[in-house]
ZADO-1210 file (C-alpha; in nm, 4 decimals, padded with zeros to 6 digits):
<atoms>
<atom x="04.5661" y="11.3898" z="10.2299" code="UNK" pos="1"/>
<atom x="04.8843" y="11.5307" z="10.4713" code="UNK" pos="2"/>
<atom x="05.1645" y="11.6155" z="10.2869" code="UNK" pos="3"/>
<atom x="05.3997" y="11.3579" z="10.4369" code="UNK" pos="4"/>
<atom x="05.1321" y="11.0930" z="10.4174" code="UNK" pos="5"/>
<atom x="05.2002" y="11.1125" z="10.0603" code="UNK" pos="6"/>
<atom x="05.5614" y="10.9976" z="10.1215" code="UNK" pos="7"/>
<atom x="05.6406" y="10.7276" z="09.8865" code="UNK" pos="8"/>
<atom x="05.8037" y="10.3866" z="10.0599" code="UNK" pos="9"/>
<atom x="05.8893" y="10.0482" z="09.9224" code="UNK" pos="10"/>
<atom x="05.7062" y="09.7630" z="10.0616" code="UNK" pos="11"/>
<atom x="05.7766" y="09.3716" z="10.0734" code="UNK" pos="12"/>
<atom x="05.4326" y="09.2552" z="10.2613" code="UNK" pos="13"/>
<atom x="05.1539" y="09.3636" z="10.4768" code="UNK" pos="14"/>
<atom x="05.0235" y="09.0690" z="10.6142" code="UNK" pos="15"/>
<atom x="04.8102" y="08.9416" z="10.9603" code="UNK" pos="16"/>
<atom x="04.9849" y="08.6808" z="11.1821" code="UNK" pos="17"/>
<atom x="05.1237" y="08.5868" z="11.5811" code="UNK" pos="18"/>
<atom x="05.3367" y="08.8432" z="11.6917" code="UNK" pos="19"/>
<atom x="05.6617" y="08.5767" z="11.7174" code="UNK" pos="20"/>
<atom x="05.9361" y="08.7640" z="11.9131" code="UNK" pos="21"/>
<atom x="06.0023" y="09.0327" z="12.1668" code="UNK" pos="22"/>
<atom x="05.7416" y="09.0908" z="12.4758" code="UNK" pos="23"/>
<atom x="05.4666" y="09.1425" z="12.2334" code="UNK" pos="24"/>
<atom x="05.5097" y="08.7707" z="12.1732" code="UNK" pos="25"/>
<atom x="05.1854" y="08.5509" z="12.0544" code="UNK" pos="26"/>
<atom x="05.0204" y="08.8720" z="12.0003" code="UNK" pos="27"/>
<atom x="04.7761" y="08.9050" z="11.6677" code="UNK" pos="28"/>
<atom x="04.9954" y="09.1595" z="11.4729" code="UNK" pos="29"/>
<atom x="04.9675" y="09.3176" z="11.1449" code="UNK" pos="30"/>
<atom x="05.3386" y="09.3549" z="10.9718" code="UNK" pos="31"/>
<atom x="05.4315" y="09.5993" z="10.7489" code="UNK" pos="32"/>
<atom x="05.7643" y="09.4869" z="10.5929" code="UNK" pos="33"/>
<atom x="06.0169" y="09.7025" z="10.4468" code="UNK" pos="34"/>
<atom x="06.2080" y="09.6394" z="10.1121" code="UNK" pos="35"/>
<atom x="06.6039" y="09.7151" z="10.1797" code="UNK" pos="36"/>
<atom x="06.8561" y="09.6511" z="10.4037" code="UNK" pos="37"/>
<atom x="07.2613" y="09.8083" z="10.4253" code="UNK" pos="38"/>
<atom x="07.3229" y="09.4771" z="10.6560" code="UNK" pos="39"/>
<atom x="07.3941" y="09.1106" z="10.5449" code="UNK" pos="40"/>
<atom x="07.3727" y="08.9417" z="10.8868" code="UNK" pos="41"/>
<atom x="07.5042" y="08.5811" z="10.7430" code="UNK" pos="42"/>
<atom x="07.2051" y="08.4405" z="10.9098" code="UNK" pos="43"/>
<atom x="06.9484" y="08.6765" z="10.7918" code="UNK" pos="44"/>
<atom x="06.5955" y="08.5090" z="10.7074" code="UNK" pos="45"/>
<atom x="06.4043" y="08.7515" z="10.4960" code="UNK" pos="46"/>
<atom x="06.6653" y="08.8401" z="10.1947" code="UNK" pos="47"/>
<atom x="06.3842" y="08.8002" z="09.9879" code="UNK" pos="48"/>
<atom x="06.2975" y="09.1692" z="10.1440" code="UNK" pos="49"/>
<atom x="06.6377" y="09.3195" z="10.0202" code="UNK" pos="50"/>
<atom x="06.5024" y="09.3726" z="09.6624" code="UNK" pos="51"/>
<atom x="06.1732" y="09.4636" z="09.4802" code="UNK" pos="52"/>
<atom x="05.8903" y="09.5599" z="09.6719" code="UNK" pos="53"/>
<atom x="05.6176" y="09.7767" z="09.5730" code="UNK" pos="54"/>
<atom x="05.6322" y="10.1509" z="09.6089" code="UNK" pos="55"/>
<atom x="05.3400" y="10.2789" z="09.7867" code="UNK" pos="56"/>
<atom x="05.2267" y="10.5958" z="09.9679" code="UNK" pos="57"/>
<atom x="05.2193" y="10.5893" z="10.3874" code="UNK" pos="58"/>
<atom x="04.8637" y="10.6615" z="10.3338" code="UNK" pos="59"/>
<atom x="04.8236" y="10.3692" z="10.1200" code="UNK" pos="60"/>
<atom x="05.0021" y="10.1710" z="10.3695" code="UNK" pos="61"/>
<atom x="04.7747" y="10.2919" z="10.6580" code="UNK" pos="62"/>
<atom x="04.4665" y="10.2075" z="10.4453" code="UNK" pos="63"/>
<atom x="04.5722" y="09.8034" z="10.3618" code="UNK" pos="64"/>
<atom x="04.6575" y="09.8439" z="10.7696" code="UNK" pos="65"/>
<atom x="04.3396" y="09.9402" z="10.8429" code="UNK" pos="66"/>
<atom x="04.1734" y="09.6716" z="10.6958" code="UNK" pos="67"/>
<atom x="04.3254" y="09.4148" z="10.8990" code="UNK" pos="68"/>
<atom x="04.1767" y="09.3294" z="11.2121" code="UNK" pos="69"/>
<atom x="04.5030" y="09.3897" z="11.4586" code="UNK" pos="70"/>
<atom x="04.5441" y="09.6935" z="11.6620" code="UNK" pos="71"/>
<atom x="04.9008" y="09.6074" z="11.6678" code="UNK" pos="72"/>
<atom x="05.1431" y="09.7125" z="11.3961" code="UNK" pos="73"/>
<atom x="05.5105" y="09.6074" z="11.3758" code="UNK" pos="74"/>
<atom x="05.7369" y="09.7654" z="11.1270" code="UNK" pos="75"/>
<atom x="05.9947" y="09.5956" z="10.9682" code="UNK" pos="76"/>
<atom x="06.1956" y="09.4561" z="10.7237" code="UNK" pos="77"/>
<atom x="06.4783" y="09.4407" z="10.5652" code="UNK" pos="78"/>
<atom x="06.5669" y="09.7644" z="10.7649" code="UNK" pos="79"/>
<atom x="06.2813" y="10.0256" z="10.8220" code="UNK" pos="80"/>
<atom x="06.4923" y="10.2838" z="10.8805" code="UNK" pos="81"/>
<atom x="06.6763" y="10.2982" z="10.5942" code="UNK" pos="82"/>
<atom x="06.3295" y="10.4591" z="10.3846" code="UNK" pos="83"/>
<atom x="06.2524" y="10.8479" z="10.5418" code="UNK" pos="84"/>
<atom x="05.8989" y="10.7775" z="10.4871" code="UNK" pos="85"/>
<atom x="05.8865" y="10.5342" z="10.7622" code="UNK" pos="86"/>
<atom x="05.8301" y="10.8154" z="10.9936" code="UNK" pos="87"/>
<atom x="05.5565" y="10.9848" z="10.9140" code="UNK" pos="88"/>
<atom x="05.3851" y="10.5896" z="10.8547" code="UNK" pos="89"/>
<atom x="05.4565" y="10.5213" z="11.1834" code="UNK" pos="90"/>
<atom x="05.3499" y="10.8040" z="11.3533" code="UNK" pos="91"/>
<atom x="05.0180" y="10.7653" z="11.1702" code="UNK" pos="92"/>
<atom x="04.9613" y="10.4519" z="11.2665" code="UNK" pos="93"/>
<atom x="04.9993" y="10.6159" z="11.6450" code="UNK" pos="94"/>
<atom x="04.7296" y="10.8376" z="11.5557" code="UNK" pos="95"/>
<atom x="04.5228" y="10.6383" z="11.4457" code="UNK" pos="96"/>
<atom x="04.5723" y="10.4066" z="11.7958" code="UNK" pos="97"/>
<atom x="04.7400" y="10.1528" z="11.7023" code="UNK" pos="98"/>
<atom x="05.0031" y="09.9783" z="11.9408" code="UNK" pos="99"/>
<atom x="05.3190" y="10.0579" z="11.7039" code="UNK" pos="100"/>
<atom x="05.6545" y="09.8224" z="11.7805" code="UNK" pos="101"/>
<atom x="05.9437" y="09.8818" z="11.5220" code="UNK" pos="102"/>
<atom x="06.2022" y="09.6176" z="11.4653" code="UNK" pos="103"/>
<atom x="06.5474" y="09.7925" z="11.3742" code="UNK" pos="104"/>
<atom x="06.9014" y="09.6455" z="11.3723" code="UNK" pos="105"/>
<atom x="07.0202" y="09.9321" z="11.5060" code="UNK" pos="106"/>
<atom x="07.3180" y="10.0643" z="11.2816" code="UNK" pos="107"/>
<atom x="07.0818" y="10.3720" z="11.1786" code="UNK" pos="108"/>
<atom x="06.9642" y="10.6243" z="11.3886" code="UNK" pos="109"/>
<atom x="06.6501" y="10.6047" z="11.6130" code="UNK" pos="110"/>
<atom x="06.6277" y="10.9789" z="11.7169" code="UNK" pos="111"/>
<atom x="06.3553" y="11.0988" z="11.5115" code="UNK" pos="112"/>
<atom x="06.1588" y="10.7464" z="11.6056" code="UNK" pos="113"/>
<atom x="05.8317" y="10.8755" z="11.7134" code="UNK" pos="114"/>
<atom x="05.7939" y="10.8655" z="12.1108" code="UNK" pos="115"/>
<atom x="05.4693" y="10.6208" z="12.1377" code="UNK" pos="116"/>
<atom x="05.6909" y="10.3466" z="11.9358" code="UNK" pos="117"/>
<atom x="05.8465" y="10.0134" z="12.0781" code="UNK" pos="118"/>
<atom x="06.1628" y="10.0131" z="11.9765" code="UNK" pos="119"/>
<atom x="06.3059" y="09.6791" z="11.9126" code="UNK" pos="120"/>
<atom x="06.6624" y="09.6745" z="11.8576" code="UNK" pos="121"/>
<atom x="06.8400" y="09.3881" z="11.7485" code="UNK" pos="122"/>
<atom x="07.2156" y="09.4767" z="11.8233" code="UNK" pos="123"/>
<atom x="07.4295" y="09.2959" z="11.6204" code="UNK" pos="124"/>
<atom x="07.6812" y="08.9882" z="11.7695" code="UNK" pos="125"/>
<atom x="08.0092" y="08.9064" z="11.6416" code="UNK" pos="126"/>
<atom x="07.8153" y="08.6058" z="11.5062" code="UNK" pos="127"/>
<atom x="07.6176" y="08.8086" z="11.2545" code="UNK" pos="128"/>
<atom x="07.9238" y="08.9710" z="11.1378" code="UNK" pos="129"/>
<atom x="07.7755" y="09.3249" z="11.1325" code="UNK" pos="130"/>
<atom x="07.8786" y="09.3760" z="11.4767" code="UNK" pos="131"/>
<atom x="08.0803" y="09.6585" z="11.3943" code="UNK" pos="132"/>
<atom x="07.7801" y="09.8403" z="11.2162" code="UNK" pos="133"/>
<atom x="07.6409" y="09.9062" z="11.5272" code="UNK" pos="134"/>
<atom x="07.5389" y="10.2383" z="11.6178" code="UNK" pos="135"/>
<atom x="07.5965" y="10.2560" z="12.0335" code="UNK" pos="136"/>
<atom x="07.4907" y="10.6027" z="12.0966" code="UNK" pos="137"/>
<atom x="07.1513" y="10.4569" z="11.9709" code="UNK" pos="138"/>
<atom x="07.1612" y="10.2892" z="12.3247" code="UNK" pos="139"/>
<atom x="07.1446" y="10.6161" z="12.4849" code="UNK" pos="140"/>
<atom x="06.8125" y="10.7210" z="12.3056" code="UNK" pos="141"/>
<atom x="06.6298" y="10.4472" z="12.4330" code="UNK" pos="142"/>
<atom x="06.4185" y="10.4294" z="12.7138" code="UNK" pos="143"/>
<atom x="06.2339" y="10.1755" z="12.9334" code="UNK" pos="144"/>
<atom x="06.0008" y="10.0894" z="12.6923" code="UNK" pos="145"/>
<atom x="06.2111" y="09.9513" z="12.4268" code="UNK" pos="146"/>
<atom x="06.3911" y="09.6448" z="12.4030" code="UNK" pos="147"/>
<atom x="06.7266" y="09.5215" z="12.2922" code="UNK" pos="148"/>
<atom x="06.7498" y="09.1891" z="12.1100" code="UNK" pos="149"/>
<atom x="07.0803" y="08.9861" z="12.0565" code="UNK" pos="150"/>
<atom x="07.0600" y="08.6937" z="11.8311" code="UNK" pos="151"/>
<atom x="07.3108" y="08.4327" z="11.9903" code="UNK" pos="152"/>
<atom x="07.5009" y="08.1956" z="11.7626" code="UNK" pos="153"/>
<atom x="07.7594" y="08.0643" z="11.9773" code="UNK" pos="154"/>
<atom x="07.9292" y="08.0655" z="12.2921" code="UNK" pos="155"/>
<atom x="08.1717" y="08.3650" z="12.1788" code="UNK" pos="156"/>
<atom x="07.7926" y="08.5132" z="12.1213" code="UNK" pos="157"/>
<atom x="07.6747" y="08.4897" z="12.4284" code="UNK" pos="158"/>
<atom x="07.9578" y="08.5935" z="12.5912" code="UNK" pos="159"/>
<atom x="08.0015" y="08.8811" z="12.4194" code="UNK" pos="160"/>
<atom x="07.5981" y="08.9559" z="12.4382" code="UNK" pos="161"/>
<atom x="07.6283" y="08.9150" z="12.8789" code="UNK" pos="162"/>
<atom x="07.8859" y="09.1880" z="12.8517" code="UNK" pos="163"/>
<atom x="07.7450" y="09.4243" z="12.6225" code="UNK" pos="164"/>
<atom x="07.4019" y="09.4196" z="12.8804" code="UNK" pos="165"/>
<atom x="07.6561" y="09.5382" z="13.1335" code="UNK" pos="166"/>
<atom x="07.9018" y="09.7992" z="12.9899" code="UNK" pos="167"/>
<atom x="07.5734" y="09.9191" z="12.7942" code="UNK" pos="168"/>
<atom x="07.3837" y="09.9250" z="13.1434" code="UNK" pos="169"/>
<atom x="07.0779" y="09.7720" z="12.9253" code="UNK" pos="170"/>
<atom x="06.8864" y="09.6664" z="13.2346" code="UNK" pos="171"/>
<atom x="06.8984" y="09.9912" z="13.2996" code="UNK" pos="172"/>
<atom x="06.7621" y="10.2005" z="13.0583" code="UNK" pos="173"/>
<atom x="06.5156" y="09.9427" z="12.8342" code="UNK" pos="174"/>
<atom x="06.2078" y="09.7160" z="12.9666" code="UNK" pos="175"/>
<atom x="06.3645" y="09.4003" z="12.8283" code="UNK" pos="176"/>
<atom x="06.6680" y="09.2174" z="12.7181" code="UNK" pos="177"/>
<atom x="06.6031" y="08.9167" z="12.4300" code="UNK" pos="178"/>
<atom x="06.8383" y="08.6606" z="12.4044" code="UNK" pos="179"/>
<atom x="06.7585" y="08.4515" z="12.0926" code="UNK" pos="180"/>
<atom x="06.9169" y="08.1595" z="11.9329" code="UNK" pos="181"/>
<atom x="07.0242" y="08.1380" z="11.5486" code="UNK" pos="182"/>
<atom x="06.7850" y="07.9129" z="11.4275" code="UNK" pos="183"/>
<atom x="07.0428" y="07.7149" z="11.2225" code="UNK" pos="184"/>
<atom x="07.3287" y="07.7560" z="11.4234" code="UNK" pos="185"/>
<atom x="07.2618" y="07.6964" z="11.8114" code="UNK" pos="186"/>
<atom x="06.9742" y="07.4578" z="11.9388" code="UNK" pos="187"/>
<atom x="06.7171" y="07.6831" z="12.1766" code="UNK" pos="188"/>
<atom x="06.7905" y="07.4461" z="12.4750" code="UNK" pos="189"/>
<atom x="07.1977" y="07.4769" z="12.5074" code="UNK" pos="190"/>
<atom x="07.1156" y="07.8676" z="12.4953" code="UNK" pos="191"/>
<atom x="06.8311" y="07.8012" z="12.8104" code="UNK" pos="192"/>
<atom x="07.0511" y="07.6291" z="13.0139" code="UNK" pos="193"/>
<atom x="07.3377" y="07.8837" z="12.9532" code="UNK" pos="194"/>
<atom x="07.0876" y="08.1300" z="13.0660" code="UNK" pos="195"/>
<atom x="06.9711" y="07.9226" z="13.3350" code="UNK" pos="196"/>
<atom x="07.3511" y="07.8179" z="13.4423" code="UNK" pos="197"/>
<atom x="07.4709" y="08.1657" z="13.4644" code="UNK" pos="198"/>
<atom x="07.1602" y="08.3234" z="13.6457" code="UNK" pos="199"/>
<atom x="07.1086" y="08.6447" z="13.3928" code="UNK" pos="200"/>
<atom x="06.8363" y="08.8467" z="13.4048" code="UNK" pos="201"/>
<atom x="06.7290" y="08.8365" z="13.0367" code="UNK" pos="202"/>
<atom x="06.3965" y="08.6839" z="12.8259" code="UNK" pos="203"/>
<atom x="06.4754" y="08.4214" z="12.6062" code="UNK" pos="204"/>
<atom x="06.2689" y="08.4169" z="12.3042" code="UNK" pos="205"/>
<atom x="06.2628" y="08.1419" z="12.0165" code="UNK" pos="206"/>
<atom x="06.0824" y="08.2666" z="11.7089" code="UNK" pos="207"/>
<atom x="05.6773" y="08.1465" z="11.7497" code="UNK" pos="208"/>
<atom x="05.5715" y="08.2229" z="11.4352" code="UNK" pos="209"/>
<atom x="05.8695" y="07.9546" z="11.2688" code="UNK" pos="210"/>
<atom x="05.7175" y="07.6721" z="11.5071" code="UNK" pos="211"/>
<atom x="05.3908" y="07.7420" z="11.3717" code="UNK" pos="212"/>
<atom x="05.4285" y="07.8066" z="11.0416" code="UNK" pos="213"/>
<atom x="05.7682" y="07.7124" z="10.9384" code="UNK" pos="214"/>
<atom x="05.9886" y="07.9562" z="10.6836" code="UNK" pos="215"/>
<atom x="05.7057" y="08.0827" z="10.4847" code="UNK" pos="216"/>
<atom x="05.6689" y="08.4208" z="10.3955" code="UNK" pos="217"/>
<atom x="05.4154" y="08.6231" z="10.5145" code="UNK" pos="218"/>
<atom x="05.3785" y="08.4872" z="10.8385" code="UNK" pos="219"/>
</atoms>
């Protein structure tokens, strides 16, 4: 076995489902979710990921991965970044061909990210309050095949999200911009006709997997 295959990480869930966010949207996916998280976003939906978990190797990651029928992998959590042995998972799962996306929030470092990764970075509104957690000089290691997620959960949200794409220059430097509604906090269709009103250039995403399958975990 490689050394840093051996790596031990924490792990919530591997599980197959629809790919529900970002441009890989509706996508079959296998997830490989994280335990542990330095953010409470006051809308976060997977707490149940901030604690427990079972500690496994990458290599027993990549195994349970490879025995799901996806050849796309997203890695998340909690925050994936936040375990060192993410790293050496994720450029396995390159290796072994798999289309990689990793879904981030952003206040930790993305440098040593392996290059054949989607970054998905969800950059954190005033809404969330984490905003100042985030890590801008993260914005200048991306590139035009990443993507930049703000989760909107008011008007002061979106506001603050319009400006960010254009002090940060997002359109720029990554493929796409996500604007997505809290769930529980801002119906999808005022945040559409917002969009739609002020003529941005963004994708607006709701989360596909929740209309299918509601809150359960694992999907």
């Amino acid at each position: 076995m490689n050394a840093l295959l051996s790596t031990s990480l924490r792990i919530t869930e591997i599980f197959h489902s629809i790919q529900g966010e970002s441009s890989s949207m509706g996508r079959p996916t296998t997830f490989v979710r994280l335990t542990g998280c330095p953010l409470r976003c006051q809308y976060c939906d997977t707490a149940y990921a901030f604690t427990g978990g079972e500690v496994m190797t990458a290599e027993a990651v990549l195994q349970r991965v490879r025995a799901l029928p996806a050849r796309c992998v997203t890695v998340t959590g909690g925050e994936p970044l936040a375990q060192p042995g993410v790293h050496p998972l994720m450029t396995a799962l390159c290796d072994d061909s798999y289309r990689v996306s990793l879904e981030t929030g952003g206040a930790l470092d993305v440098s040593d990210v392996d290059d054949r990764v989607t970054i998905v970075m969800d950059l954190k509104t005033p809404g969330s309050l984490e905003s100042h957690r985030n890590d801008y000089r993260n914005i200048e290691r991306l590139t035009d095949k990443d993507e930049v997620k703000f989760v909107i959960c008011d008007d002061g949200d979106y506001a603050w999200a319009k400006l960010k794409c254009e002090e940060l220059r997002l359109r720029e430097r990554v493929g796409e911009i996500l604007f997505s509604p809290s769930a529980a906090q801002l119906p999808a269709q005022v945040l559409a006709e917002w969009i739609l009103r002020d003529g941005i250039d963004v994708r607006m995403q709701i989360q596909l997997h929740k209309a299918l399958w509601g809150d359960q975990p694992g999907r």
